[in-house]
MOPAC internal coordinates of N, CA, C and O (Angstrom, degrees):
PM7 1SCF
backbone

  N    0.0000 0     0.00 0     0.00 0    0    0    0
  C    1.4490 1     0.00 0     0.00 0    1    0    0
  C    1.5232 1   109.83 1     0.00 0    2    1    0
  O    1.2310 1   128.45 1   -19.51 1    3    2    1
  N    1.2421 1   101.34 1   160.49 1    3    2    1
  C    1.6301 1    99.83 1   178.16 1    5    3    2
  C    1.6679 1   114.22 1   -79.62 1    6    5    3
  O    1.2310 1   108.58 1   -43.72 1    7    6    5
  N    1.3644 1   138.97 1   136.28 1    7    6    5
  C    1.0781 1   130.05 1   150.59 1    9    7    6
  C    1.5838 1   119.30 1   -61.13 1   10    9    7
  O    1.2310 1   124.97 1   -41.12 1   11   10    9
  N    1.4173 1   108.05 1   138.88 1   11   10    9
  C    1.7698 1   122.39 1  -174.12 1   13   11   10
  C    1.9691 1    89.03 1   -85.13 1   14   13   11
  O    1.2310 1   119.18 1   143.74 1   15   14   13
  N    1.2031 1   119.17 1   -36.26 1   15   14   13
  C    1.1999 1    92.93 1  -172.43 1   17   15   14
  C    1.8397 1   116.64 1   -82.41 1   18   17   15
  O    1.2310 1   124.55 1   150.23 1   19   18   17
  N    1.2968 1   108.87 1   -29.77 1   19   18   17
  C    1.4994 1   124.04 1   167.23 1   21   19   18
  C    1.5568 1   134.30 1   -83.08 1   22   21   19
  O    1.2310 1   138.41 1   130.12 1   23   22   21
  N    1.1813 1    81.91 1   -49.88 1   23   22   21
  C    1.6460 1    96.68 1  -166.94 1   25   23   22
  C    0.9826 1   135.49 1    86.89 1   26   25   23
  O    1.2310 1   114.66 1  -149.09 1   27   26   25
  N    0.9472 1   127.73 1    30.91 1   27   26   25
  C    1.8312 1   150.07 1  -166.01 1   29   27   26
  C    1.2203 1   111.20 1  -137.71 1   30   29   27
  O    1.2310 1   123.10 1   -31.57 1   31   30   29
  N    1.5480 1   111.66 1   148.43 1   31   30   29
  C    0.7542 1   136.48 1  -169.26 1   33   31   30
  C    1.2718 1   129.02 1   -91.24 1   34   33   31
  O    1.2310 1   109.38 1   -52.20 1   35   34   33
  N    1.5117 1   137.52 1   127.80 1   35   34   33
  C    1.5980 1   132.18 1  -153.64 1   37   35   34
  C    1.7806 1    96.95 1   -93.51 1   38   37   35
  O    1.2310 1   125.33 1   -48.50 1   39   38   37
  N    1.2280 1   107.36 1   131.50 1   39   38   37
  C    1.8858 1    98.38 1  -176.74 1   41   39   38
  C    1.5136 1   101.11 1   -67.09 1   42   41   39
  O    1.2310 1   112.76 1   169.74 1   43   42   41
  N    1.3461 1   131.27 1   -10.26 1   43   42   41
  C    1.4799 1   142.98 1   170.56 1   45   43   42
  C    1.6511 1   106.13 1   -63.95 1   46   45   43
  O    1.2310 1   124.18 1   159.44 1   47   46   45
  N    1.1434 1   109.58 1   -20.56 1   47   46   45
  C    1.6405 1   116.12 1   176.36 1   49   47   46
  C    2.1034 1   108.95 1   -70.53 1   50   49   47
  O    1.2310 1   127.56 1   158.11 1   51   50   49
  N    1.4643 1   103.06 1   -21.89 1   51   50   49
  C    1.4808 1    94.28 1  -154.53 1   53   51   50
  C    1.8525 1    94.35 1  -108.47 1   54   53   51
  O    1.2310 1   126.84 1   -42.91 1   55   54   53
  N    1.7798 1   104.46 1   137.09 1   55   54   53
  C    1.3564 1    95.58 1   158.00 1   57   55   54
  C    1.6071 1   106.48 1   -87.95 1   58   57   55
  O    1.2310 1   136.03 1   -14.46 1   59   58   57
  N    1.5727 1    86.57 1   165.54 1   59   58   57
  C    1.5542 1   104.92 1   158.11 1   61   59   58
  C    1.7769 1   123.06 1   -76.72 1   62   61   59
  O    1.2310 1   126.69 1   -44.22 1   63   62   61
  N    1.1864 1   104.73 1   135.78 1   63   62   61
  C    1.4308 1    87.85 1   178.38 1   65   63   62
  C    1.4888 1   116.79 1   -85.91 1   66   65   63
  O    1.2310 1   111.25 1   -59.10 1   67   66   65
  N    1.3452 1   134.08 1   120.90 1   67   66   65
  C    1.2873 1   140.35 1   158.34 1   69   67   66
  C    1.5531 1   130.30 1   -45.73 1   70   69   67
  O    1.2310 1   118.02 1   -87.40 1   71   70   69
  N    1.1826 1   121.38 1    92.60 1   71   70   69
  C    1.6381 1   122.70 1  -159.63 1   73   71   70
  C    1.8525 1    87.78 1   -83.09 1   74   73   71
  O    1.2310 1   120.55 1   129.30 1   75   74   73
  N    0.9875 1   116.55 1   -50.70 1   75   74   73
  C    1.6273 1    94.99 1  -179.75 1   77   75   74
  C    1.4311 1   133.88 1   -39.16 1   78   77   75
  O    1.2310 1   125.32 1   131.70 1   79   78   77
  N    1.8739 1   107.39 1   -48.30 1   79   78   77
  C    1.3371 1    99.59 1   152.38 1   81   79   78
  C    1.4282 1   154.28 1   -48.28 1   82   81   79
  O    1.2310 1   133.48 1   140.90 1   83   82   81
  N    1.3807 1    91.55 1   -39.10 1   83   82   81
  C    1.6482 1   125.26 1   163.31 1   85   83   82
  C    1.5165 1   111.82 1   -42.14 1   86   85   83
  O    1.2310 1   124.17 1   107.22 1   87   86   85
  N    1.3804 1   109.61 1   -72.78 1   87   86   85
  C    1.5158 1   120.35 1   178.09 1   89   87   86
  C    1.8714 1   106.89 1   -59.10 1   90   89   87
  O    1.2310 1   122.76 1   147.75 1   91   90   89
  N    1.3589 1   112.32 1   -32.25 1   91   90   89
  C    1.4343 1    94.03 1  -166.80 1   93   91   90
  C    1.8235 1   103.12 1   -97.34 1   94   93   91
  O    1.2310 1   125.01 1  -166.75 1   95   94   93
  N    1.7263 1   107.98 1    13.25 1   95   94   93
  C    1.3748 1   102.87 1   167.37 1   97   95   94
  C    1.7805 1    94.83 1   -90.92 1   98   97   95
  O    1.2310 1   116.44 1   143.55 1   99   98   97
  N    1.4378 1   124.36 1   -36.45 1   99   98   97
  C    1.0111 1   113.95 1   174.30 1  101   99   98
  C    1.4764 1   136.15 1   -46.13 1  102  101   99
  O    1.2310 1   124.69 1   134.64 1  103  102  101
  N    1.4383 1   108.61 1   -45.36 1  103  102  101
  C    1.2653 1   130.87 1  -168.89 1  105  103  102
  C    1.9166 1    98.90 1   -66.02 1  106  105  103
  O    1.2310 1   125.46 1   132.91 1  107  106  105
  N    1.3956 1   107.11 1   -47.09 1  107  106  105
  C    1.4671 1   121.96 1  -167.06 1  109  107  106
  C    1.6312 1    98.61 1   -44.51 1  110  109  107
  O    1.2310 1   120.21 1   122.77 1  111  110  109
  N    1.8182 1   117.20 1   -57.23 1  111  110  109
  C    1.2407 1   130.32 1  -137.43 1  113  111  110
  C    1.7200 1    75.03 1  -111.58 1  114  113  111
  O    1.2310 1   106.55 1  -102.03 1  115  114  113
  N    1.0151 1   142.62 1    77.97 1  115  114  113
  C    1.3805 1   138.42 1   175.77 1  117  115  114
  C    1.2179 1   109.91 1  -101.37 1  118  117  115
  O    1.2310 1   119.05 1   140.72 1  119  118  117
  N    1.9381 1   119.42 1   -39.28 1  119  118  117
  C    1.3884 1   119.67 1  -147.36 1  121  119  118
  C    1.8828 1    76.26 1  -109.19 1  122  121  119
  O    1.2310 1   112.34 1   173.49 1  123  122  121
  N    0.9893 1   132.06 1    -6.51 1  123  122  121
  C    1.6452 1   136.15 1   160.37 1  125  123  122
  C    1.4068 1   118.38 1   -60.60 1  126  125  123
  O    1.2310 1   125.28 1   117.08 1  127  126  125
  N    1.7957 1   107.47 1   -62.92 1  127  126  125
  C    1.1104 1   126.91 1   177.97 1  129  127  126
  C    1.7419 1   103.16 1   -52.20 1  130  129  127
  O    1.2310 1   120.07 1   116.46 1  131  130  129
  N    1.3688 1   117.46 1   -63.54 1  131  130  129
  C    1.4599 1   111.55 1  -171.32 1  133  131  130
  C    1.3617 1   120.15 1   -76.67 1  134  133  131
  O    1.2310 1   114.55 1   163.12 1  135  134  133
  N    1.6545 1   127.92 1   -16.88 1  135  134  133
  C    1.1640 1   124.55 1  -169.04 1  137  135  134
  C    2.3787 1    93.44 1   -72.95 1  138  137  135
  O    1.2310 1   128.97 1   139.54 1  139  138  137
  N    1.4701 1   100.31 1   -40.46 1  139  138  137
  C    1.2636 1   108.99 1  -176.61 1  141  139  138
  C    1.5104 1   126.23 1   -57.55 1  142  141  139
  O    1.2310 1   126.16 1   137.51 1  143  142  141
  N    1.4792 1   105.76 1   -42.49 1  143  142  141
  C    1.7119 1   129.56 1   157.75 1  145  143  142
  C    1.5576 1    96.33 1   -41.45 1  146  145  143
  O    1.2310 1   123.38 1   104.14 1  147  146  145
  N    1.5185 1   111.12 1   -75.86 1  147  146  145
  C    1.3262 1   113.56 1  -163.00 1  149  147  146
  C    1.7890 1   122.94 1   -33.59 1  150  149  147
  O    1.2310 1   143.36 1   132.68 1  151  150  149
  N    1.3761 1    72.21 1   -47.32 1  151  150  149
  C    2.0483 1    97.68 1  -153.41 1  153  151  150
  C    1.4863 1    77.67 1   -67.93 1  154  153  151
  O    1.2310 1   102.68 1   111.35 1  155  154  153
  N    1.3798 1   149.34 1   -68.65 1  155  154  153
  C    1.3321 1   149.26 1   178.53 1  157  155  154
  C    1.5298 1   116.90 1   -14.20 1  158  157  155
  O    1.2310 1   132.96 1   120.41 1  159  158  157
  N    1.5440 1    92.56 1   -59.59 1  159  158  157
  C    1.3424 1    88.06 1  -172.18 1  161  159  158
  C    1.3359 1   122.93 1   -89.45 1  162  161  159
  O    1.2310 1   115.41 1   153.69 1  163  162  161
  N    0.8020 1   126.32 1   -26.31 1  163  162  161
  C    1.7969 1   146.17 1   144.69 1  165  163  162
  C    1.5558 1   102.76 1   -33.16 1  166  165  163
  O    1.2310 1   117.39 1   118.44 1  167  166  165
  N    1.0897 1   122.57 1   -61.56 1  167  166  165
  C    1.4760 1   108.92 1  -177.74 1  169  167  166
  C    1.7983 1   117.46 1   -87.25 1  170  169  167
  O    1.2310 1   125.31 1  -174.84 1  171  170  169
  N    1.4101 1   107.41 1     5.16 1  171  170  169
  C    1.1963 1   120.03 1   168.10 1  173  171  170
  C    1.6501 1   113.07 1   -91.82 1  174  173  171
  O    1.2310 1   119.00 1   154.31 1  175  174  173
  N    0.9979 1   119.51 1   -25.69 1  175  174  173
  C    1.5523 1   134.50 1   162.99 1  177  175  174
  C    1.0991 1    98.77 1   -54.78 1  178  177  175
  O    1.2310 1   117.84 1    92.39 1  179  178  177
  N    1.5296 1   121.72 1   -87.61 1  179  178  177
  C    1.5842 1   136.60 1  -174.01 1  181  179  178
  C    1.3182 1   114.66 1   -13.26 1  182  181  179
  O    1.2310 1   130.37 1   124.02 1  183  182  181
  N    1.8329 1    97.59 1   -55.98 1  183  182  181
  C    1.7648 1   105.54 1  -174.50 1  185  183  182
  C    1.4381 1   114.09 1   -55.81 1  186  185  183
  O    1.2310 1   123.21 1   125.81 1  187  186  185
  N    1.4805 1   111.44 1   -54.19 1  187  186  185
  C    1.5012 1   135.89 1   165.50 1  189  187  186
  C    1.5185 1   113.07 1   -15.29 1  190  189  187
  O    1.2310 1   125.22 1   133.31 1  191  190  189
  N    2.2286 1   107.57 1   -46.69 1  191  190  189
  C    0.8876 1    94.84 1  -158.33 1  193  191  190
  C    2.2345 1   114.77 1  -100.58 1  194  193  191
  O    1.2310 1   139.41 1   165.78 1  195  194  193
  N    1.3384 1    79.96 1   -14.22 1  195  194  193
  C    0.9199 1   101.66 1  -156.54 1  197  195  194
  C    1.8359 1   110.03 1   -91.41 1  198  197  195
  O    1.2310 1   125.77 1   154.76 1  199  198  197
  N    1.0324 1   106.52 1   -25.24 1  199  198  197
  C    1.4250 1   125.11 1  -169.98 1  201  199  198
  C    1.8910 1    95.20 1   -75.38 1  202  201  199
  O    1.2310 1   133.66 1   -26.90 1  203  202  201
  N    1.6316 1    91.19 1   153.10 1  203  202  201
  C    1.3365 1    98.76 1  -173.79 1  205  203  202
  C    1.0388 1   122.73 1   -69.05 1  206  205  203
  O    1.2310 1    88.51 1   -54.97 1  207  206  205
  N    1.6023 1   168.57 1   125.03 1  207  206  205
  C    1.3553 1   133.11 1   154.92 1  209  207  206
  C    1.2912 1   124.98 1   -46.32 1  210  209  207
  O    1.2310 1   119.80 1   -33.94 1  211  210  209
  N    1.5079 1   117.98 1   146.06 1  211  210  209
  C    1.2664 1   129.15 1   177.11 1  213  211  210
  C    1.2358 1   115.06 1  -127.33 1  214  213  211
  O    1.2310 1   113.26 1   -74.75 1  215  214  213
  N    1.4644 1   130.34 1   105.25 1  215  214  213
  C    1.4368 1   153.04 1   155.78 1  217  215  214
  C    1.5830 1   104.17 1   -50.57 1  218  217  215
  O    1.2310 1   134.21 1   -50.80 1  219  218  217
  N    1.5359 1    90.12 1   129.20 1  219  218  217
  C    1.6649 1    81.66 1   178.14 1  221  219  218
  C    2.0206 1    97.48 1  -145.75 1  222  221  219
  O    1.2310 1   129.85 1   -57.55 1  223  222  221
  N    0.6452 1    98.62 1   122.45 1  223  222  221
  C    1.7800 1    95.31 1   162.58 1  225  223  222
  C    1.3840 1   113.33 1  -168.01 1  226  225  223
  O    1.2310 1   125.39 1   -13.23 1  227  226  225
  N    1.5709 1   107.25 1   166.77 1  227  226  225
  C    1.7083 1   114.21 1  -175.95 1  229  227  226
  C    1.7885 1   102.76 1  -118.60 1  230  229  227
  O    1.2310 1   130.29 1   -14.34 1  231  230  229
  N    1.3265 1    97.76 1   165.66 1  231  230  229
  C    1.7664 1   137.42 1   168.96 1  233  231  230
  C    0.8946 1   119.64 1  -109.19 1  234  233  231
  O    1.2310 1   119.41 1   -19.98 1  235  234  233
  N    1.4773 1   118.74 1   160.02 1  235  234  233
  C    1.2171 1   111.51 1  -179.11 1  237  235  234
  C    1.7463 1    79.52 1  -156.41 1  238  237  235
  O    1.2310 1   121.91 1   -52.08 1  239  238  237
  N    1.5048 1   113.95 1   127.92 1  239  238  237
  C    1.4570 1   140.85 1  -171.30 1  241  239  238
  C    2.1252 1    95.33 1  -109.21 1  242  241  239
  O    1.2310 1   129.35 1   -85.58 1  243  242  241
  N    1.8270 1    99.59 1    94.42 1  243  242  241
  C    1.2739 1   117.92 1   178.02 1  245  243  242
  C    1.3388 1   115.11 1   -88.10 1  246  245  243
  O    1.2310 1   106.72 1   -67.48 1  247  246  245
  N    1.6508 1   142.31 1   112.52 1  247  246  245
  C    1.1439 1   141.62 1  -176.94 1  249  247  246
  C    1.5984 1   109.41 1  -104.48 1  250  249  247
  O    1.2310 1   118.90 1   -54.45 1  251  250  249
  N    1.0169 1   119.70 1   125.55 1  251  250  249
  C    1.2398 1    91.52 1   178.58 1  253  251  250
  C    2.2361 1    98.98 1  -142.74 1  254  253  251
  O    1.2310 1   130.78 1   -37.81 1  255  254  253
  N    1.3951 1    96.80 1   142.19 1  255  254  253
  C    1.7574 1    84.64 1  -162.38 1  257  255  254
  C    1.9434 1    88.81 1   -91.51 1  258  257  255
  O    1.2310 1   130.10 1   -31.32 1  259  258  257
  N    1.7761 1    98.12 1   148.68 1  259  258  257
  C    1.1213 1   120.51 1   155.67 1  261  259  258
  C    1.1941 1   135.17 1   -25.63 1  262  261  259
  O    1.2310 1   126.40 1   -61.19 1  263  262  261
  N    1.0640 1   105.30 1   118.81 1  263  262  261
  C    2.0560 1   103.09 1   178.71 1  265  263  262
  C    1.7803 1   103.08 1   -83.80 1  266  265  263
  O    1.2310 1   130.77 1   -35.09 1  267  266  265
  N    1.0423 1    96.82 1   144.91 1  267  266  265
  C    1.4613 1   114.69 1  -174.70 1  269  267  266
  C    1.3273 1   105.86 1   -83.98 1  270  269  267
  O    1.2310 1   107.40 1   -73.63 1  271  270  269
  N    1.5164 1   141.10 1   106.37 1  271  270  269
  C    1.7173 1   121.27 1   156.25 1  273  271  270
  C    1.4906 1   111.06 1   -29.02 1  274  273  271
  O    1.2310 1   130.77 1   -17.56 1  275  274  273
  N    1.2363 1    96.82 1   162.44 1  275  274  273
  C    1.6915 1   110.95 1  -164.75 1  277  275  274
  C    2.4521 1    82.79 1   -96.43 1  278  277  275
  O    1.2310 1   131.91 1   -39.78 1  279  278  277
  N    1.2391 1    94.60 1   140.22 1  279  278  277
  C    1.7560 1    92.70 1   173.22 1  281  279  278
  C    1.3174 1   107.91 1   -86.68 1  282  281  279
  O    1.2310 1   114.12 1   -42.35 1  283  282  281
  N    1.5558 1   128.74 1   137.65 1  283  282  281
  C    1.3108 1   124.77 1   165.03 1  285  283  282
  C    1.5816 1   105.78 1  -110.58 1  286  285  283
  O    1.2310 1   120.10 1   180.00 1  287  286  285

């Protein structure tokens, strides 16, 4: 927590993060994790294939008036 008279922070304020848990929430949700990857990219293909192309570019219409010879 913050101190009101300091403002700092007690290192007693912070957990550690536990990577074992971490990995064994990963491991749990595996066939979740990949069925979701999958379906992603599979329907990211689809779009790929199916979607229209779109050409896109610009012009630019330069006028520019004649210089006159100088008369001698």
């Amino acid at each position: 927590m913050i101190d009101a008279d300091n403002n700092s922070l007690n290192p007693s304020d912070f957990e550690e993060i536990d990577f074992s848990k971490l990995i064994n929430l990963l491991l749990r949700n595996k066939k979740t994790i990949f069925l979701v990857t999958i379906s992603t990219f599979a329907l990211s293909i689809f779009y790929l294939i199916w979607k229209k192309p779109v050409w896109e570019g610009q012009f630019q219409i330069v006028i520019a008036e004649k210089k006159q010879p100088f008369n001698q």
